[in-house]
Biopython code that builds the backbone (N, CA, C, O; Angstrom):
import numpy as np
from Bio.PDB.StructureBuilder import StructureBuilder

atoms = [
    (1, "UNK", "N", (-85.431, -3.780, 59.764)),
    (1, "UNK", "CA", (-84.973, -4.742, 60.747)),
    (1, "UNK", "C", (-86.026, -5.806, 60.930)),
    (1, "UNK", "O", (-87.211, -5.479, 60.864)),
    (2, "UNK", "N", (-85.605, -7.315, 61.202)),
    (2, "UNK", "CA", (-86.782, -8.270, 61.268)),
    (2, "UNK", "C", (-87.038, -8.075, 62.812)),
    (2, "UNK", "O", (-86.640, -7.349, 63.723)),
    (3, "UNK", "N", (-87.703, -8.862, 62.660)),
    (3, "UNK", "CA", (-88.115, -9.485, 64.269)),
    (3, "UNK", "C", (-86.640, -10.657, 64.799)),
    (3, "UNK", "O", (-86.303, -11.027, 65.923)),
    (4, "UNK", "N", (-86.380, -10.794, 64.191)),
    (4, "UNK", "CA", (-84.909, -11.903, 64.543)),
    (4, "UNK", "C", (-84.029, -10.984, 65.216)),
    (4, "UNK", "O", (-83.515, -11.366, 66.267)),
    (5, "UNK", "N", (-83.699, -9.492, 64.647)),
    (5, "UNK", "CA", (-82.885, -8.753, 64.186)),
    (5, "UNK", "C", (-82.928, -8.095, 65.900)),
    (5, "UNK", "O", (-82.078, -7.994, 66.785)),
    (6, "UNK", "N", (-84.588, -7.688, 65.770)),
    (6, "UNK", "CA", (-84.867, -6.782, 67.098)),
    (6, "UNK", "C", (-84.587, -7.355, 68.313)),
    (6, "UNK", "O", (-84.251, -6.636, 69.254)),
    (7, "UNK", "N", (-84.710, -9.017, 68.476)),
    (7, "UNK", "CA", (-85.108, -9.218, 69.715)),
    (7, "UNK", "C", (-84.136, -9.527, 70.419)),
    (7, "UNK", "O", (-84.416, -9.676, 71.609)),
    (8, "UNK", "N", (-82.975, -9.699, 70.105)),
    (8, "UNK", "CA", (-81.753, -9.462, 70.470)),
    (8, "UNK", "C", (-81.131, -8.563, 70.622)),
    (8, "UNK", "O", (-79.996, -8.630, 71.092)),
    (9, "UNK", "N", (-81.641, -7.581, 70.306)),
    (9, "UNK", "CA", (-81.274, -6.154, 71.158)),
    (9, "UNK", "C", (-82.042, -5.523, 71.429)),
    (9, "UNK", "O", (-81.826, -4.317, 71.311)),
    (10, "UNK", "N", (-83.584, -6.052, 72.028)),
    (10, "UNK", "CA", (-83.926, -5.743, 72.562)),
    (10, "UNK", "C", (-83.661, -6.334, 74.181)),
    (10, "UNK", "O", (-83.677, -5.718, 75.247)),
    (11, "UNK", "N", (-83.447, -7.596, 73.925)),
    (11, "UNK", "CA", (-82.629, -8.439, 75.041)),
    (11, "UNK", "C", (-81.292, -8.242, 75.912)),
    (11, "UNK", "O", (-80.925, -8.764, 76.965)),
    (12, "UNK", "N", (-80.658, -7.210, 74.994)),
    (12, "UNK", "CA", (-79.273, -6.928, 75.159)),
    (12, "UNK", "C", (-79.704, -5.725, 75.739)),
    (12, "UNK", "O", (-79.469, -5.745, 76.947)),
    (13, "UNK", "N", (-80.354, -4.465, 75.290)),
    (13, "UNK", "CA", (-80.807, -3.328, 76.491)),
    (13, "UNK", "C", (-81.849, -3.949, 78.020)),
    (13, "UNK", "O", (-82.234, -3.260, 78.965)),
    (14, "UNK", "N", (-82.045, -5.256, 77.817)),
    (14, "UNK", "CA", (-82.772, -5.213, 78.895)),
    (14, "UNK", "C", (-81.921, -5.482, 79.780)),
    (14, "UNK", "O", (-81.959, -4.876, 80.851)),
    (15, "UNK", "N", (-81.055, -6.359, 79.551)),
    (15, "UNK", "CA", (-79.979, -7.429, 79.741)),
    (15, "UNK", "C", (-78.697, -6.024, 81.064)),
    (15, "UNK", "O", (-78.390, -6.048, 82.256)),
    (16, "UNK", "N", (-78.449, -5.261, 80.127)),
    (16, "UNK", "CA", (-77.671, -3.733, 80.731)),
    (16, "UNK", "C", (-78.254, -2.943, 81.362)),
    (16, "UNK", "O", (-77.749, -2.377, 82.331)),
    (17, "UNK", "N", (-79.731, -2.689, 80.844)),
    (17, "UNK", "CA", (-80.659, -1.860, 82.166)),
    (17, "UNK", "C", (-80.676, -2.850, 83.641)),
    (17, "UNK", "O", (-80.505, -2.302, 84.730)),
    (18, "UNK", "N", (-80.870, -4.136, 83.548)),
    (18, "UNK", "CA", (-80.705, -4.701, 85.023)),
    (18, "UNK", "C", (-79.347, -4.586, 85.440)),
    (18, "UNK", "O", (-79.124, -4.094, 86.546)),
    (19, "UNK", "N", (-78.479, -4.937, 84.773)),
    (19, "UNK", "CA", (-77.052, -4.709, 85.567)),
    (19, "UNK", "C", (-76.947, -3.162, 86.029)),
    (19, "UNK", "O", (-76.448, -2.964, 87.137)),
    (20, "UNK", "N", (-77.374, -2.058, 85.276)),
    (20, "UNK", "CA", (-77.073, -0.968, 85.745)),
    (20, "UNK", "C", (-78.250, -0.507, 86.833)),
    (20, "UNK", "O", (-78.164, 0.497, 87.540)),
    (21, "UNK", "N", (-79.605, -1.645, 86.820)),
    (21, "UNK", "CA", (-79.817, -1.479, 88.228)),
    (21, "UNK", "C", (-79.434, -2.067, 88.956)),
    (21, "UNK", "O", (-79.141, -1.499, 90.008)),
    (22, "UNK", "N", (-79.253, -3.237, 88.869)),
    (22, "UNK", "CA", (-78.099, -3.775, 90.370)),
    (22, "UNK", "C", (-77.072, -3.200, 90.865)),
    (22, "UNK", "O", (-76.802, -3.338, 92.058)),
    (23, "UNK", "N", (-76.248, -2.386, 89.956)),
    (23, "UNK", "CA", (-74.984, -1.533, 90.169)),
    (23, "UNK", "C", (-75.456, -0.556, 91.080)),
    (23, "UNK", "O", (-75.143, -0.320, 92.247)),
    (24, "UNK", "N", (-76.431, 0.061, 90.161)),
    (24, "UNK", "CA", (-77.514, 1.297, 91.488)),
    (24, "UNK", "C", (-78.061, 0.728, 92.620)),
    (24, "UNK", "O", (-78.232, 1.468, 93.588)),
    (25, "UNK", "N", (-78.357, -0.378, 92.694)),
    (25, "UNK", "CA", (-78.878, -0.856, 94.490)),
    (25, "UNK", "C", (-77.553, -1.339, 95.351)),
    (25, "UNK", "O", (-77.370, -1.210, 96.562)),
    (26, "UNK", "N", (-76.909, -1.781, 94.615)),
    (26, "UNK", "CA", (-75.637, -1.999, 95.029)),
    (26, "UNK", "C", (-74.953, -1.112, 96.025)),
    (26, "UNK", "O", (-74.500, -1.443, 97.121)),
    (27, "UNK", "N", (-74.955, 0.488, 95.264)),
    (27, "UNK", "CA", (-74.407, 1.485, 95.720)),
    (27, "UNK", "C", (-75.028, 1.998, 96.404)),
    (27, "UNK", "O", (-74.547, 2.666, 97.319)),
    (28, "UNK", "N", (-76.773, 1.826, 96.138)),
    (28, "UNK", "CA", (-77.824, 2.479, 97.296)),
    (28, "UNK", "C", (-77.372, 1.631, 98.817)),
    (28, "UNK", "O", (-77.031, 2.019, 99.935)),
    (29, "UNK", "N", (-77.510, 0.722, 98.382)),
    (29, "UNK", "CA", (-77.144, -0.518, 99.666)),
    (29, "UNK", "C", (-76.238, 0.158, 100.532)),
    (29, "UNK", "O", (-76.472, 0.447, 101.705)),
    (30, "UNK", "N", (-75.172, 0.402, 99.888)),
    (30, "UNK", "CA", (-73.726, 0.952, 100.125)),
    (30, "UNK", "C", (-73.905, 2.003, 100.998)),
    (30, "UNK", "O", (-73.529, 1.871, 102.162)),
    (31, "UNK", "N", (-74.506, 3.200, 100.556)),
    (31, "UNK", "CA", (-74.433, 4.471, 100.694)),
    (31, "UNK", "C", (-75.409, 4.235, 102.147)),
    (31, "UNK", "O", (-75.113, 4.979, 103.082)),
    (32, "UNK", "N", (-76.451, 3.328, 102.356)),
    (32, "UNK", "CA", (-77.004, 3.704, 102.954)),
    (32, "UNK", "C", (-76.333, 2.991, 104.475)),
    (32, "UNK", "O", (-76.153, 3.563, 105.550)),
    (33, "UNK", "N", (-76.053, 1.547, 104.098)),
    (33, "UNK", "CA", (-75.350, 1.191, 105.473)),
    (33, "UNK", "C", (-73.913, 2.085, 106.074)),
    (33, "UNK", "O", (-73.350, 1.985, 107.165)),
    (34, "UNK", "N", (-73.594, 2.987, 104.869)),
    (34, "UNK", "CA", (-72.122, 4.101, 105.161)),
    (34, "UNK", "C", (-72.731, 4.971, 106.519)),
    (34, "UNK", "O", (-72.349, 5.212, 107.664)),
    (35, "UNK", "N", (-73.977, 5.301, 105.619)),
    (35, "UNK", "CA", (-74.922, 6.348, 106.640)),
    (35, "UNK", "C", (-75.599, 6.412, 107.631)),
    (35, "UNK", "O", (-75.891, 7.220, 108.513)),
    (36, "UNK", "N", (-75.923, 4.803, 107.153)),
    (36, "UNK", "CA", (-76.262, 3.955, 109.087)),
    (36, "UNK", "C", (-75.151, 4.027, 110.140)),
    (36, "UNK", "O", (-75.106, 4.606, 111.225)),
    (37, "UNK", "N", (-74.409, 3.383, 109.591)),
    (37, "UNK", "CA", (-72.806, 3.338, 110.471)),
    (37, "UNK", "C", (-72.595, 5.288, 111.136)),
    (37, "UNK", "O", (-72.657, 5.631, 112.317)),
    (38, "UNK", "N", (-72.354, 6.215, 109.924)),
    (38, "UNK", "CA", (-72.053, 7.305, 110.649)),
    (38, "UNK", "C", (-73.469, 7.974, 111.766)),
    (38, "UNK", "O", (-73.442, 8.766, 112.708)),
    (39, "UNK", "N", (-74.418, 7.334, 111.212)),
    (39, "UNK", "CA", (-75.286, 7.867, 112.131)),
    (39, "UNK", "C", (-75.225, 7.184, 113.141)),
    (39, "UNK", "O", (-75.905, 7.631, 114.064)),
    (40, "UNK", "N", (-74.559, 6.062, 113.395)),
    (40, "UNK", "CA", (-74.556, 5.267, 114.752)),
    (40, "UNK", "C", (-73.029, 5.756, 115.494)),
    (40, "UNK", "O", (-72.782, 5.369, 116.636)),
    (41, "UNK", "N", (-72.339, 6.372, 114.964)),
    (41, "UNK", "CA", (-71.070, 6.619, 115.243)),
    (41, "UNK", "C", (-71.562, 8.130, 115.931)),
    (41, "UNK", "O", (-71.124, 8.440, 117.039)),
    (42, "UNK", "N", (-72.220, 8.766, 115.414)),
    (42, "UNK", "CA", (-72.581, 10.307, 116.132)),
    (42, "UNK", "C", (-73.565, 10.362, 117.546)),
    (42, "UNK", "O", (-73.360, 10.818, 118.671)),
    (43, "UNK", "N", (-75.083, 9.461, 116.727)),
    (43, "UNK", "CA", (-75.750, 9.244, 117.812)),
    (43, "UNK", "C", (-74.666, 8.138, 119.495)),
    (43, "UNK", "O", (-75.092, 8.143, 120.650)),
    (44, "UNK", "N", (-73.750, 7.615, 119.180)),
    (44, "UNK", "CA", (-73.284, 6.570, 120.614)),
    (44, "UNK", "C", (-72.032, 7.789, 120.887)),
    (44, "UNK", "O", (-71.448, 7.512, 121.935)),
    (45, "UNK", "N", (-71.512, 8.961, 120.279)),
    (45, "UNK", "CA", (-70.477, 9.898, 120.624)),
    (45, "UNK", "C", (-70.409, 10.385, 122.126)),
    (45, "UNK", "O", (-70.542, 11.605, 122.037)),
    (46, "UNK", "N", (-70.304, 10.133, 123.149)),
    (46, "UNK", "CA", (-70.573, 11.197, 124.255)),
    (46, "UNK", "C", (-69.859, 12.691, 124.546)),
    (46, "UNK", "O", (-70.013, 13.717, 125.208)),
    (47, "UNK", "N", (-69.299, 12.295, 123.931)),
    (47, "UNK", "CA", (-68.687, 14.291, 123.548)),
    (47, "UNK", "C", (-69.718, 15.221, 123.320)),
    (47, "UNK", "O", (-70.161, 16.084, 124.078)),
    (48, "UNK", "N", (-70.085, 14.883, 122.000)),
    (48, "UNK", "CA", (-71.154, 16.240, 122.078)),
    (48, "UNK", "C", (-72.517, 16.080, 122.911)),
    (48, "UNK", "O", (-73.201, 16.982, 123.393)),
    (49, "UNK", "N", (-72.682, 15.007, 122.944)),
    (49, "UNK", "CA", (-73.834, 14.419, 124.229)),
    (49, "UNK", "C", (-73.406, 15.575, 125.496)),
    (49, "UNK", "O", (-74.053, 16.611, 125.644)),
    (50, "UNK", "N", (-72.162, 15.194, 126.408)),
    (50, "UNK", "CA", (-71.667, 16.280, 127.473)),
    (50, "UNK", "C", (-72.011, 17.416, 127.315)),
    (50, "UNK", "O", (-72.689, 18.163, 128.021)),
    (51, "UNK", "N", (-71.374, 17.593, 126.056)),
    (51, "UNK", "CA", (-71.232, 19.349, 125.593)),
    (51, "UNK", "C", (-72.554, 19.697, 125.799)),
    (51, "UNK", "O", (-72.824, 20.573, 126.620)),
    (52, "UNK", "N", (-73.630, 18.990, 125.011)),
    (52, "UNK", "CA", (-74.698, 19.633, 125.412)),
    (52, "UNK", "C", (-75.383, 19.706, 126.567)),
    (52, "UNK", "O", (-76.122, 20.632, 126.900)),
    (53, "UNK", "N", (-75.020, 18.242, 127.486)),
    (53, "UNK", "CA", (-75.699, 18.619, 128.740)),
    (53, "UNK", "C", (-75.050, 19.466, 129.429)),
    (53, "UNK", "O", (-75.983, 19.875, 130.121)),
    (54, "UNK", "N", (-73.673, 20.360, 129.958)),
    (54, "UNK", "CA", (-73.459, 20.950, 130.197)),
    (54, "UNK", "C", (-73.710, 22.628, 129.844)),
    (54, "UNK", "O", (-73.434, 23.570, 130.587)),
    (55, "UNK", "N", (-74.315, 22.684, 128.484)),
    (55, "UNK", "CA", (-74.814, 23.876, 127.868)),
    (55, "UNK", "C", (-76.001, 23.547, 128.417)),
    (55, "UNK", "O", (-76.234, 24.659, 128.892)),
    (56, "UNK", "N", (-77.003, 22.853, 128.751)),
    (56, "UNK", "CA", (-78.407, 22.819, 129.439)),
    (56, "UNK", "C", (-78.167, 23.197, 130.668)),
    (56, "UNK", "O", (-78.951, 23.956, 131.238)),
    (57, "UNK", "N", (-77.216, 22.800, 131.181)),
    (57, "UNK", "CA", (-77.327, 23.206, 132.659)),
    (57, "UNK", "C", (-76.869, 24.556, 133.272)),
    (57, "UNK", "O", (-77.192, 25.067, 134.345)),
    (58, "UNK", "N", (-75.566, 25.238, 131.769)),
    (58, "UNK", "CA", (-75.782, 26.583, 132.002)),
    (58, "UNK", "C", (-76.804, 27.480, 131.960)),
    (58, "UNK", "O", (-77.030, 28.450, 132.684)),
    (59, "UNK", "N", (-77.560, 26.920, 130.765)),
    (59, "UNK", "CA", (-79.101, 27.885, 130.366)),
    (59, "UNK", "C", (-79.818, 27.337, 131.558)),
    (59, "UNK", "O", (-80.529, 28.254, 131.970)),
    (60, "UNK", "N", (-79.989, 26.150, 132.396)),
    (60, "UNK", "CA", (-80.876, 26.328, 133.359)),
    (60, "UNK", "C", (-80.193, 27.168, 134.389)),
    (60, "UNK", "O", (-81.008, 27.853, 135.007)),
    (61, "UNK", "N", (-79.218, 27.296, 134.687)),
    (61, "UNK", "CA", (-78.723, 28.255, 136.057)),
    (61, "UNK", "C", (-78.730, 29.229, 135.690)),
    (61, "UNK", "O", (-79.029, 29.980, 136.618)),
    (62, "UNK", "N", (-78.472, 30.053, 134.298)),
    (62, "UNK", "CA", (-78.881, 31.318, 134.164)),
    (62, "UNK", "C", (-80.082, 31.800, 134.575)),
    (62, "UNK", "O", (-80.182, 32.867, 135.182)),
    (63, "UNK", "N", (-81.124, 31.010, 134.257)),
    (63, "UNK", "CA", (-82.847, 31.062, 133.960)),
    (63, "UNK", "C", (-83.064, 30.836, 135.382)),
    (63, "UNK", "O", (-84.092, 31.442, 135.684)),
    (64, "UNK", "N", (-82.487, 30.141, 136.567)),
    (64, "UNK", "CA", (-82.789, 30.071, 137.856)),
    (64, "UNK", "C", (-82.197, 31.329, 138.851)),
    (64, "UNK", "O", (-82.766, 31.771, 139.850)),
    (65, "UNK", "N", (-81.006, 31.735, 138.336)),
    (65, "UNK", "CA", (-80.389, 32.866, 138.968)),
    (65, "UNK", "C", (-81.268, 34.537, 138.097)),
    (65, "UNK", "O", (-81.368, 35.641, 138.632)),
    (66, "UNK", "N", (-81.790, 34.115, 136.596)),
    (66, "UNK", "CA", (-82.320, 35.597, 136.323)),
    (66, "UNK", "C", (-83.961, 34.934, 137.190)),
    (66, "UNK", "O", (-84.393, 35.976, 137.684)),
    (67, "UNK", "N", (-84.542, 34.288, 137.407)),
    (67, "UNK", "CA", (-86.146, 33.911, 138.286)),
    (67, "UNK", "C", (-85.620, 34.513, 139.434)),
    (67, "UNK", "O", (-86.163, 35.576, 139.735)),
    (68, "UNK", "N", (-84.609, 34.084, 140.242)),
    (68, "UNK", "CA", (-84.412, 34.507, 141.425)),
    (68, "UNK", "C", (-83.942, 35.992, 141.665)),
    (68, "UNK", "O", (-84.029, 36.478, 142.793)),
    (69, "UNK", "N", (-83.468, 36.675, 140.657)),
    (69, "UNK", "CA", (-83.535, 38.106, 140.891)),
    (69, "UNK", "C", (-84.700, 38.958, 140.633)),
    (69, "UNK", "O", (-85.056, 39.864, 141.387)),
    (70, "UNK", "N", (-85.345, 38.594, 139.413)),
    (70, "UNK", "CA", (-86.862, 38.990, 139.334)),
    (70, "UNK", "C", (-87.636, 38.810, 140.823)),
    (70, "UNK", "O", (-87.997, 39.889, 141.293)),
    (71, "UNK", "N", (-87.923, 37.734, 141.568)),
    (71, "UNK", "CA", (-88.534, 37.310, 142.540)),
    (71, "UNK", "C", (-87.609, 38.463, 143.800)),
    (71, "UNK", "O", (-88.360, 39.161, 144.480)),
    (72, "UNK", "N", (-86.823, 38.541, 143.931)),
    (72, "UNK", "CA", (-86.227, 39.425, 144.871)),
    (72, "UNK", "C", (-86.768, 40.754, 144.585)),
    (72, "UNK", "O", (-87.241, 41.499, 145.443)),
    (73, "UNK", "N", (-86.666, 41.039, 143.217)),
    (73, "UNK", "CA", (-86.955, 42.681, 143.059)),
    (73, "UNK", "C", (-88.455, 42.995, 142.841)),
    (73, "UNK", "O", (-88.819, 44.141, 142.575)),
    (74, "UNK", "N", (-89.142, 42.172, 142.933)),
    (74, "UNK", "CA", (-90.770, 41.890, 143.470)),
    (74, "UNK", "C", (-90.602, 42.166, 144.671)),
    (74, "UNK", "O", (-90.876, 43.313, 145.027)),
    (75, "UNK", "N", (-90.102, 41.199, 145.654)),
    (75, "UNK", "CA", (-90.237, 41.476, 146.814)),
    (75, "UNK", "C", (-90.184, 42.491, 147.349)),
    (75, "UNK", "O", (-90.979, 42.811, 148.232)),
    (76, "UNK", "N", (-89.117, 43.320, 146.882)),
    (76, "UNK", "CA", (-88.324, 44.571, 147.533)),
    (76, "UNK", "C", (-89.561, 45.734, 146.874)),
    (76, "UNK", "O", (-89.877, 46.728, 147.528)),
    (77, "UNK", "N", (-90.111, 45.460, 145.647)),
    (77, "UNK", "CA", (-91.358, 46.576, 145.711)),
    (77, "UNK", "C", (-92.514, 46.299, 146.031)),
    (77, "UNK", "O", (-93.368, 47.185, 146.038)),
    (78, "UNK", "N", (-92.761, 45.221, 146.313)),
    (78, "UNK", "CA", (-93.991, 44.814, 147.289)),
    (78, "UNK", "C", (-93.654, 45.391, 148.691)),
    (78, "UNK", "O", (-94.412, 46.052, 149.400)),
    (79, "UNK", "N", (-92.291, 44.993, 148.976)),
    (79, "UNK", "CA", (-91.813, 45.588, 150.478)),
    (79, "UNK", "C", (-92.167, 47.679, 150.179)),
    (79, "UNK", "O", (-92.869, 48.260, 151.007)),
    (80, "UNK", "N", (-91.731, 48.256, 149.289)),
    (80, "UNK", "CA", (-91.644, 49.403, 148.855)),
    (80, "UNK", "C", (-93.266, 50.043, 149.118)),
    (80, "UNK", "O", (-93.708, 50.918, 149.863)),
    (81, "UNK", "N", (-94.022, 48.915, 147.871)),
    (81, "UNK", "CA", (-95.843, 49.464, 148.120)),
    (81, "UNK", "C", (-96.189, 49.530, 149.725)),
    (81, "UNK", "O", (-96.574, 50.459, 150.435)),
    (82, "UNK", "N", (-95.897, 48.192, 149.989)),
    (82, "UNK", "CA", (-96.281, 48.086, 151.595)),
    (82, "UNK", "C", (-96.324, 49.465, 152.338)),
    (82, "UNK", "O", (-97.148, 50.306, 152.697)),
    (83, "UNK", "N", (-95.013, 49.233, 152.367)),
    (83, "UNK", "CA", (-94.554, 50.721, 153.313)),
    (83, "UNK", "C", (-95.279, 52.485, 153.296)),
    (83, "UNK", "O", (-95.594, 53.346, 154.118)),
    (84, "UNK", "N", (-95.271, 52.292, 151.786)),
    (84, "UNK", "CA", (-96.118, 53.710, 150.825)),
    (84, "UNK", "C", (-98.067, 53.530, 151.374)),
    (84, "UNK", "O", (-98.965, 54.240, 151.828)),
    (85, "UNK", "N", (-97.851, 52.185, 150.968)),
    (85, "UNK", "CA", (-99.588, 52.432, 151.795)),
    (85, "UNK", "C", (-99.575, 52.293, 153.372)),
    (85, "UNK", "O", (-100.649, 52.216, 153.969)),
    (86, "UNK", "N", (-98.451, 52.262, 154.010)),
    (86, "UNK", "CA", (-98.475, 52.576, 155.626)),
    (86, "UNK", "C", (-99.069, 53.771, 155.516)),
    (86, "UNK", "O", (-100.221, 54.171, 155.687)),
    (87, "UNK", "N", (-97.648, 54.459, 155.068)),
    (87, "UNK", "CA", (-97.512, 56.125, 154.984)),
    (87, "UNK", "C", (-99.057, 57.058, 154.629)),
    (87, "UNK", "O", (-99.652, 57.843, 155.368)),
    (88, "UNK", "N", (-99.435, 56.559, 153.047)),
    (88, "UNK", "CA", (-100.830, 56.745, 153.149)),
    (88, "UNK", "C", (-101.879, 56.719, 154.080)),
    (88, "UNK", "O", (-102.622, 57.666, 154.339)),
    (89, "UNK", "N", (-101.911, 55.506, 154.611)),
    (89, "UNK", "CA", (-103.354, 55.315, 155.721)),
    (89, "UNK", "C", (-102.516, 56.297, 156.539)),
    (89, "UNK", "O", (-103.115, 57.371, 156.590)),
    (90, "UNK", "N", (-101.516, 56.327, 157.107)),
    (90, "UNK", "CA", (-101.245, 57.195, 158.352)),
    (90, "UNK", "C", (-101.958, 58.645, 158.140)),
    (90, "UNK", "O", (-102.752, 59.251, 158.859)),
    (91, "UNK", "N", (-101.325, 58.999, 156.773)),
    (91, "UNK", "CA", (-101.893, 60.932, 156.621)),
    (91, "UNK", "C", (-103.441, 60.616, 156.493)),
    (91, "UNK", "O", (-104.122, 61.385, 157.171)),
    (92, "UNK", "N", (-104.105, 59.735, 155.836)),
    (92, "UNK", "CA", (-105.500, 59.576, 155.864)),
    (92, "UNK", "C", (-105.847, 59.702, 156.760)),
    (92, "UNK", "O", (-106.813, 60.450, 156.906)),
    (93, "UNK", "N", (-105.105, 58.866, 158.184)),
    (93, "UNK", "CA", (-106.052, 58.638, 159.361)),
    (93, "UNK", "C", (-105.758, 60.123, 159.958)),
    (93, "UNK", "O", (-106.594, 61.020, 160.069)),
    (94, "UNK", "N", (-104.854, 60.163, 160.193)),
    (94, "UNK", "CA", (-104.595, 61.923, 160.460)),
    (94, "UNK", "C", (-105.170, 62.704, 160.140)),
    (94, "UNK", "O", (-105.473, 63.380, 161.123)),
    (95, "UNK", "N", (-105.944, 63.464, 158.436)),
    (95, "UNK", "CA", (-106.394, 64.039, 158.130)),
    (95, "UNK", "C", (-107.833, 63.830, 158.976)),
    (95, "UNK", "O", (-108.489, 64.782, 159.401)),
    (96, "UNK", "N", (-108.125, 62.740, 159.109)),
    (96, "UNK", "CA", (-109.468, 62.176, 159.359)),
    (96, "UNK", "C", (-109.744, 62.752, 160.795)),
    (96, "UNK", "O", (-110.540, 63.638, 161.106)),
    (97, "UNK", "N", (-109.023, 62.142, 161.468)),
    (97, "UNK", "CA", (-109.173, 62.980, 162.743)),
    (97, "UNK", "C", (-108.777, 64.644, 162.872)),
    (97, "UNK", "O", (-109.063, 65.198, 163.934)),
    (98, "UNK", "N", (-108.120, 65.434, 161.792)),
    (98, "UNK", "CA", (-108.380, 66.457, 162.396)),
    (98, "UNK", "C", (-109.591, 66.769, 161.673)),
    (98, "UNK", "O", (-110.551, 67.189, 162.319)),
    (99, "UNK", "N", (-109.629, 66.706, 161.129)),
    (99, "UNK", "CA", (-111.257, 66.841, 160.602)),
    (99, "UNK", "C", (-112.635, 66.672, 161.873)),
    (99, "UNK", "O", (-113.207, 67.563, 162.500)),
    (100, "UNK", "N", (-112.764, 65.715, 161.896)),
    (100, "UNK", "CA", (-113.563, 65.253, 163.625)),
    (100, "UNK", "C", (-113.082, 66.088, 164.398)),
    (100, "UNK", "O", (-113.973, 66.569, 165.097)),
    (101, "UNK", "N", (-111.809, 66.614, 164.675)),
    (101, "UNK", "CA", (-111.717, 67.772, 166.095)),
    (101, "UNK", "C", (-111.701, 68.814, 165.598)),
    (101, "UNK", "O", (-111.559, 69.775, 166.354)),
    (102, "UNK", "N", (-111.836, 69.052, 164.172)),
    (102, "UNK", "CA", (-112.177, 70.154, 164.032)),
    (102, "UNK", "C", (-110.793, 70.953, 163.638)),
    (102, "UNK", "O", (-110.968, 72.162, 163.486)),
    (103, "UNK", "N", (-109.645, 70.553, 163.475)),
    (103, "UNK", "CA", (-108.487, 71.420, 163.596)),
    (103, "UNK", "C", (-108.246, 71.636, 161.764)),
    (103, "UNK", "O", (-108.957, 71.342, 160.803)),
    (104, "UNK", "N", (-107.060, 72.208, 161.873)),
    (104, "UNK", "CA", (-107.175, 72.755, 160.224)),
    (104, "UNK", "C", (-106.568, 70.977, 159.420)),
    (104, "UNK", "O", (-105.618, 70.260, 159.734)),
    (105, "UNK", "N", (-107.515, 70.835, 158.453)),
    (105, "UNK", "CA", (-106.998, 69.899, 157.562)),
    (105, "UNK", "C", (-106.303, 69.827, 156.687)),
    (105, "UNK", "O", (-106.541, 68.871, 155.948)),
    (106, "UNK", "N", (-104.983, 70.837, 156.239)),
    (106, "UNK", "CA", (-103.681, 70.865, 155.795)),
    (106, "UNK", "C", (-102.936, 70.680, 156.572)),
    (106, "UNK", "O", (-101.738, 70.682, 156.291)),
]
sb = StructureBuilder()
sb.init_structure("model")
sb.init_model(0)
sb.init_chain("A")
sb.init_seg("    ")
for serial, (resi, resn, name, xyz) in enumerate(atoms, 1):
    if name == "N":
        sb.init_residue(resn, " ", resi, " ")
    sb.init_atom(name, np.array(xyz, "f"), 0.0, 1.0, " ", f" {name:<3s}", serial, name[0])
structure = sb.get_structure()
């Protein structure tokens, strides 16, 4: 093949590699403003926007109603210890004094 021969097809593959990249940016172009659009169509949706704030606000009232039973059933055995170390100091102080008068300490 000459040089006459080549450079015309070498011209002619260059010639089809750019069209078949323009065809490819073309479609990149394409594909991507498709994907802009649906991503702007999901992100402005308020449907599932709701849906989810209403699923937040169940998981927070669960999480405020299970805090508030934990915190109650603290209380009620703090109220429980309380009472148990009344009971304690009482037989302590009891023992204590019969001890000092001398009476039997059982």
């Amino acid at each position: 093949m000459s040089s006459e021969e080549v450079t015309p097809s070498v011209e002619t593959i260059e010639a089809e590699a750019e069209k078949a990249l323009d065809v490819a940016r073309a479609r990149a172009t394409e594909i991507l403003l498709k994907a802009r659009e649906e991503a702007d169509n999901i992100l402005s949706s308020q449907l599932p926007m709701a849906e989810v704030e209403r699923e937040r606000e169940k998981i927070v009232h669960m999480a405020k109603e299970e805090a508030d039973r934990e915190v109650e059933n603290s209380r009620t055995k703090a109220s429980e210890i309380r009472a148990n170390a009344e009971r304690k100091v009482e037989k302590i102080s009891q023992r204590i004094v019969k001890i000092i008068i001398g009476t039997n300490s059982k």
